[in-house]
C-alpha positions as CSV (number, residue, x, y, z in Angstrom):
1,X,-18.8,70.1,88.0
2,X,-18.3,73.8,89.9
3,X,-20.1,76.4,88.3
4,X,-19.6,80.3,89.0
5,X,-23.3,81.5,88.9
6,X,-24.1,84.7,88.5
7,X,-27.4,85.9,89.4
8,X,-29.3,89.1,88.0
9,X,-31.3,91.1,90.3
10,X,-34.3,93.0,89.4
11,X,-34.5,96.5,88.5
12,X,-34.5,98.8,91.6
13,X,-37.0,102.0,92.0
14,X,-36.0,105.2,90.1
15,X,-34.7,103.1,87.4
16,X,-31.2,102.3,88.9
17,X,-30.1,98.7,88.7
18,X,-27.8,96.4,91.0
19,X,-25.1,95.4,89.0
20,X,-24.5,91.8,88.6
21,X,-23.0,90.0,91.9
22,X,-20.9,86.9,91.6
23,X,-21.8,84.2,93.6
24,X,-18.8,83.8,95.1
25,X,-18.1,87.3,96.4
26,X,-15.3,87.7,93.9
27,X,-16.0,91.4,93.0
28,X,-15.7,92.5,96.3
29,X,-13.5,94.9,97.6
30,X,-13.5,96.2,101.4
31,X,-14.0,99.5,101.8
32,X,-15.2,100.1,97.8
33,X,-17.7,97.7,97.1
34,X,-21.4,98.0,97.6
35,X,-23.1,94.7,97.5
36,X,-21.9,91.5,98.9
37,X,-23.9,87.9,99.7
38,X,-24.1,87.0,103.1
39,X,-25.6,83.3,104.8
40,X,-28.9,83.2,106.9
41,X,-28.8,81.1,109.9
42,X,-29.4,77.8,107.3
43,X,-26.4,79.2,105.2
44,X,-28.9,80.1,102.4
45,X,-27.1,83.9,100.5
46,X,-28.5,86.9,100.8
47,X,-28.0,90.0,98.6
48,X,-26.7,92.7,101.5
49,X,-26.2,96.3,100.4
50,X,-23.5,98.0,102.6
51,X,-24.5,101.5,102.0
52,X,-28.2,100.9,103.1
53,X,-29.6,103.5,105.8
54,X,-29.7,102.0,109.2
55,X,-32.9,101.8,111.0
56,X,-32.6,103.9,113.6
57,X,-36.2,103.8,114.6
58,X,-34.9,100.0,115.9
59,X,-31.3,101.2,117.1
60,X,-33.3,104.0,119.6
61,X,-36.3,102.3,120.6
62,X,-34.4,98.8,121.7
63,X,-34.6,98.9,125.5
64,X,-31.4,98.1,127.6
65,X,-31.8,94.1,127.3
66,X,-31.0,93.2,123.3
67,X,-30.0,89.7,124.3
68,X,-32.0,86.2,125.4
69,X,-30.1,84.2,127.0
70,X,-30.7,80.3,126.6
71,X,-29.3,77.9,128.8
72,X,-28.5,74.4,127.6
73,X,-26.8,71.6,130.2
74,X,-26.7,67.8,129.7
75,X,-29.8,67.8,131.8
76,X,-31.8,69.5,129.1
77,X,-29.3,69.4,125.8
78,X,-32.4,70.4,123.2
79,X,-34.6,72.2,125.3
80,X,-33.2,76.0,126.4
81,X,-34.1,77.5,129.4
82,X,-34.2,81.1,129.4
83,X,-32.0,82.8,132.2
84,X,-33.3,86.3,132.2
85,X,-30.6,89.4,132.7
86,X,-30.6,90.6,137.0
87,X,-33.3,87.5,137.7
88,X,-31.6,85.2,139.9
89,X,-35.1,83.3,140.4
90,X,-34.6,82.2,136.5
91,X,-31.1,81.0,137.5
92,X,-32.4,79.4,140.8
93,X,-35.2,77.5,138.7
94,X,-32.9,76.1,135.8
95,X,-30.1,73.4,135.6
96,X,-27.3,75.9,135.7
97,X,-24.4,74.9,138.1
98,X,-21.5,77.7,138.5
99,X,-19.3,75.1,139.6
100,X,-19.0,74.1,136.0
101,X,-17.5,75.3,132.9
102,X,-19.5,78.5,131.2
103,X,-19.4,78.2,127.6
104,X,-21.6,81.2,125.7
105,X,-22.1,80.8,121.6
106,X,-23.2,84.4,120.0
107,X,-24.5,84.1,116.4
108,X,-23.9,86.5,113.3
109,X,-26.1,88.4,111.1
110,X,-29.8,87.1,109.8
111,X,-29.2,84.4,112.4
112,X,-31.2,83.2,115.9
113,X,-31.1,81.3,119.0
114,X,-31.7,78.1,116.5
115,X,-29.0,78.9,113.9
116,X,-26.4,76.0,112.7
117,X,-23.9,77.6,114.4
118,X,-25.4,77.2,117.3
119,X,-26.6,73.9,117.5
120,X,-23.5,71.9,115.8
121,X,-21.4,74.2,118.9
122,X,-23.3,73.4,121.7
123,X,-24.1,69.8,120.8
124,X,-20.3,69.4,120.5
125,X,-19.9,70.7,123.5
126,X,-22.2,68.8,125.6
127,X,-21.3,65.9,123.8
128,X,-17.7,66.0,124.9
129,X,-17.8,68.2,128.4
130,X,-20.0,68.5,131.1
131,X,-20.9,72.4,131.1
132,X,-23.3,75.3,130.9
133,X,-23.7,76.5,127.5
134,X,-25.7,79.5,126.9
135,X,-26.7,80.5,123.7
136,X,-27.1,84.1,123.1
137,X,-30.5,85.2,120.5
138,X,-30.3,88.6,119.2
139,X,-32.5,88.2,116.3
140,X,-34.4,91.3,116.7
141,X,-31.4,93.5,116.0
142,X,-29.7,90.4,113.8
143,X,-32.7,90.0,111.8
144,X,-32.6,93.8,110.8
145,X,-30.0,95.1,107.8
146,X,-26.7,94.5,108.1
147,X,-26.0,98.5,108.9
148,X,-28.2,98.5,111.5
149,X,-26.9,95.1,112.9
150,X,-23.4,96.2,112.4
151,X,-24.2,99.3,114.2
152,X,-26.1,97.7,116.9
153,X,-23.6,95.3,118.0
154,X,-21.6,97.3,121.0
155,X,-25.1,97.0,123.0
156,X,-24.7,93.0,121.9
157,X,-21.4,93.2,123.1
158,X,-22.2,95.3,126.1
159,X,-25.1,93.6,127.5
160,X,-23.5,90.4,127.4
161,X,-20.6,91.2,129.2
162,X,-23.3,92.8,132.1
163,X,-24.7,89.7,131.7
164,X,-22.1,87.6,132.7
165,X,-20.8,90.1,135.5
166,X,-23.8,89.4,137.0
167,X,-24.2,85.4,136.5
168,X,-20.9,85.2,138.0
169,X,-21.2,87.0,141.1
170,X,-24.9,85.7,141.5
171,X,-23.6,82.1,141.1
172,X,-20.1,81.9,142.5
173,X,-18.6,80.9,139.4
174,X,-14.9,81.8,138.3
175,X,-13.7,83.7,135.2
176,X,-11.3,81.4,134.8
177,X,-13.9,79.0,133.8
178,X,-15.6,81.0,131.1
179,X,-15.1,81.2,127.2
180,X,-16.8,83.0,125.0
181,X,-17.6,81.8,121.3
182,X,-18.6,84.1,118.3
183,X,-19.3,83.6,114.5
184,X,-18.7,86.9,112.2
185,X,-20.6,89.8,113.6
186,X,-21.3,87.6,116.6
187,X,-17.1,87.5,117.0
188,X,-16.6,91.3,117.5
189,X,-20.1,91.0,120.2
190,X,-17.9,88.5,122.2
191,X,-14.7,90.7,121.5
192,X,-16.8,93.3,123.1
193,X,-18.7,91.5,125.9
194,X,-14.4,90.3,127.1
195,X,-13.4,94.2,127.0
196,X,-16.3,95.1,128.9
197,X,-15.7,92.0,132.0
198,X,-12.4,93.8,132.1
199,X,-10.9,90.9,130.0
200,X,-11.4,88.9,133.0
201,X,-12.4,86.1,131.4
202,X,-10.2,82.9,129.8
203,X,-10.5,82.4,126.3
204,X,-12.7,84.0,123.3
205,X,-12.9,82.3,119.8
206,X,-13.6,84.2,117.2
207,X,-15.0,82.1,114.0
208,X,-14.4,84.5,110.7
209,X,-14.9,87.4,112.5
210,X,-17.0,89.8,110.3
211,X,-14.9,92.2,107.6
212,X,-17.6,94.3,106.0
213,X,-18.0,97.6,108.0
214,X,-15.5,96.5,110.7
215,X,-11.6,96.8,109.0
216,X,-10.5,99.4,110.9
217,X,-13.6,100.2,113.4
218,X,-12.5,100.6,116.9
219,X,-15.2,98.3,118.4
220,X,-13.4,95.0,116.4
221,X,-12.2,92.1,118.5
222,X,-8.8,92.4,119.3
223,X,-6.4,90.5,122.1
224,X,-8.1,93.1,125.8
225,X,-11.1,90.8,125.4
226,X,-9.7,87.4,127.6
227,X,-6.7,86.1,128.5
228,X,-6.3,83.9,125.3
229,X,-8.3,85.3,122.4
230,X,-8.4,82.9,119.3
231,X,-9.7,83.5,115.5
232,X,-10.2,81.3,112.8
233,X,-10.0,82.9,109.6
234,X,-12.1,81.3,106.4
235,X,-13.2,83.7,104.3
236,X,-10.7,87.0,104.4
237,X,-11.2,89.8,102.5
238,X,-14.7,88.7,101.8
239,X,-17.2,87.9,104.8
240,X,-14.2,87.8,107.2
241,X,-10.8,89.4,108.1
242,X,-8.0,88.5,106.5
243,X,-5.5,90.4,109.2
244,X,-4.1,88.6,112.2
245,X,-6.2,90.2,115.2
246,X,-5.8,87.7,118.2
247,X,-3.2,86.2,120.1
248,X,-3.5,83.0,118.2
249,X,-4.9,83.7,114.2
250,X,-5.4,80.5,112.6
251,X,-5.3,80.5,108.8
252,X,-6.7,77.1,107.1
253,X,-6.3,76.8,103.6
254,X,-4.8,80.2,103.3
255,X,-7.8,81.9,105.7
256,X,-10.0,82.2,102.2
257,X,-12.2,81.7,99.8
258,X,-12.6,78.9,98.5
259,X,-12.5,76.7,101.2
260,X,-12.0,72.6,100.0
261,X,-15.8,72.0,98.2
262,X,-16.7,75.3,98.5
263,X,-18.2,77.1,95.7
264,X,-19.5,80.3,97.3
265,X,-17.5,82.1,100.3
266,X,-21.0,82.4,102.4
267,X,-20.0,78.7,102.9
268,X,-16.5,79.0,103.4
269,X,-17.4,81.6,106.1
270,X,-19.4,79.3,107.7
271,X,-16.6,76.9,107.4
272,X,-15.3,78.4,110.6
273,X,-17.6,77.1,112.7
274,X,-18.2,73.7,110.8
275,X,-13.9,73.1,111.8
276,X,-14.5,74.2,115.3
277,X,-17.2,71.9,116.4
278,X,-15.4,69.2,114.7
279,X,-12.2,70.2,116.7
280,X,-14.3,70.1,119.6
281,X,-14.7,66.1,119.2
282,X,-11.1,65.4,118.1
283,X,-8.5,68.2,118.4
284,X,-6.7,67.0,115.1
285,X,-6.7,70.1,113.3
286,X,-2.4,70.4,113.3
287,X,-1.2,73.8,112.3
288,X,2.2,75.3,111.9
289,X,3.6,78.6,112.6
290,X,4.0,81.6,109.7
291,X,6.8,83.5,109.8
292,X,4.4,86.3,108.4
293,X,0.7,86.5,107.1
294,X,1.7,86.5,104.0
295,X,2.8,82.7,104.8
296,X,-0.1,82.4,106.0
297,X,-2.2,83.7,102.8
298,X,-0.1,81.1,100.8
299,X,-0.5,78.1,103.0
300,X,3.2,77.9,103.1
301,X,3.8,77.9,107.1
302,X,6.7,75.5,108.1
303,X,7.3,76.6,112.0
304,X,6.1,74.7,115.2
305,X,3.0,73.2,115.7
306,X,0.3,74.4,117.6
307,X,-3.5,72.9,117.3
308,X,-6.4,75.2,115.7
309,X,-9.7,75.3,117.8
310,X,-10.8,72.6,120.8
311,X,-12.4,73.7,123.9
312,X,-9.4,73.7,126.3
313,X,-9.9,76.6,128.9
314,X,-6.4,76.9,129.7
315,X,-4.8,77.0,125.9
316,X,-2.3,80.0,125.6
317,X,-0.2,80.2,122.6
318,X,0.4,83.4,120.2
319,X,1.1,83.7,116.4
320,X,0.1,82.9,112.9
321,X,-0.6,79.4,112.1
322,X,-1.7,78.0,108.5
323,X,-2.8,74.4,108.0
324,X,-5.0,72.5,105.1
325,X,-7.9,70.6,106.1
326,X,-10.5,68.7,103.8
327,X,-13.7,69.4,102.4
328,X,-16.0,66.8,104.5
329,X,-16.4,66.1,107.8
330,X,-14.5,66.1,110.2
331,X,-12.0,67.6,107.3
């Protein structure tokens, strides 16, 4: 049986005391609330206050590289090699080949180089398609408060789209080729690195692109950042968006908390990723067309079909699209 846990926090200094947060981020309200839970890179909650100070000792002292960059191929599918930003020796001594697909996962808040996200995506990948996949680790600024990450990401955004300026025209690959994949803060870091290629490349997905701090911030993923720029919306108004924001925004079970067997909305913003690597394998995820989001919000969209998620560099499409999926794998 579901149970809506509440959990009491201890007392803070001078006397002041966090209210009490429902588990499921059902208080919360973007733009007014202060406190919201938030998943780790094992999906575990965390209590994140939205009003904390950013460190800007860590914002100012970064130096111009934020990013690793870890390269994963079939030839070495659990091992990463680090490719190291204007070092074409690291690209000459790894298994990268730029006549291949270019496939680059970015990571959210309290995450790593090792989070879920990460390793169901690029497993999926190599399972199904014979590319580079480069993971991109930005713990030390993800690992900090979500202010400072949140403030932190256009240099994310930035230096990876340097990045890949440079591993193309050191390699010989093609833009064409390349698609960029982000999960919540790591979504507007992709939105970024597309804007700052020139929107060059072919295709961005955004998994439940991050909502606190980022309604209305200029920085935010939006359609400039590829030629076909995807999200998948899970938990809106929460830990994600609830607005359309790409050429293609796909709503499954209304784009919300809470998705099928999901009690908290940390996991139904991780959901977004959890439906994408599974679309990876199989492409079944069907969705049809909303007349309006508010369709969408309602899981009510009766319009023409058009698939949520896969890996297919040349997809194109535009709209809202709602569908209903289920609560276990591959749902």
């Amino acid at each position: 049986m579901e149970l809506l846990v509440f959990i009491v926090l201890i007392t803070l200094c001078f006397g002041n005391t966090i209210p009490v947060i429902p588990g499921d981020n059902s208080h919360y309200i973007e733009g007014v609330s202060r406190y919201i839970w938030m998943p780790d890179s094992e999906d575990v909650p965390h209590l994140v206050d939205l009003q904390e100070e950013p460190d800007l000792e860590l914002l100012t002292a970064r130096d111009n590289n934020p990013n690793q960059y870890w390269l994963y191929t079939r030839s070495n599918p659990d091992t990463a090699q680090i490719i190291s930003y204007d070092d074409n020796e690291s690209i000459s001594n790894s298994s990268y080949n730029g006549s291949k697909p270019l496939k680059v996962i970015v990571h959210g808040w309290n995450n790593d180089g090792n989070a879920n996200v990460n390793r169901m995506v690029k497993t999926a990948i190599l399972e199904t398609l014979d590319a580079n996949v480069i993971v991109v680790d930005w713990k030390r600024l993800a690992s900090s408060n979500y202010v400072s990450a949140s403030n932190g990401i256009l240099d994310v955004g930035e230096n990876l789209g340097h990045f890949l300026t440079w591993l193309i025209e050191s390699t010989g690959g093609e833009w064409n080729q390349v698609h960029l994949i982000g999960f919540s803060l790591g979504a507007h870091a992709v939105g970024i690195a597309g804007r700052t290629t020139g929107g060059k490349l072919a295709r961005v997905t955004a998994l439940d692109p991050a909502g606190p701090l980022w309604v209305g911030n200029p920085h935010a993923l939006n359609t400039s950042s590829a030629h076909y720029v995807e999200a998948i919306h899970t938990d809106g108004g929460f830990l994600g968006m609830s607005e359309a924001l790409a050429h293609g925004d796909f709503f499954p079970n209304s784009g919300k908390h809470p998705q099928p067997g999901c009690w908290i909305s940390t996991c139904s913003h991780s959901r977004s990723y959890r439906l994408f690597a599974s679309s990876i394998y199989t492409d079944h995820f069907s969705a049809k067309r909303c007349k309006d989001i508010n369709e969408a919000h309602n899981n009510q969209c009766t319009g023409s079909v058009f698939n949520m998620g896969n890996c297919d560099i040349t997809k194109q499409g535009s709209g809202i699209y709602g569908l209903s999926t289920e609560q276990k794998w591959p749902f």
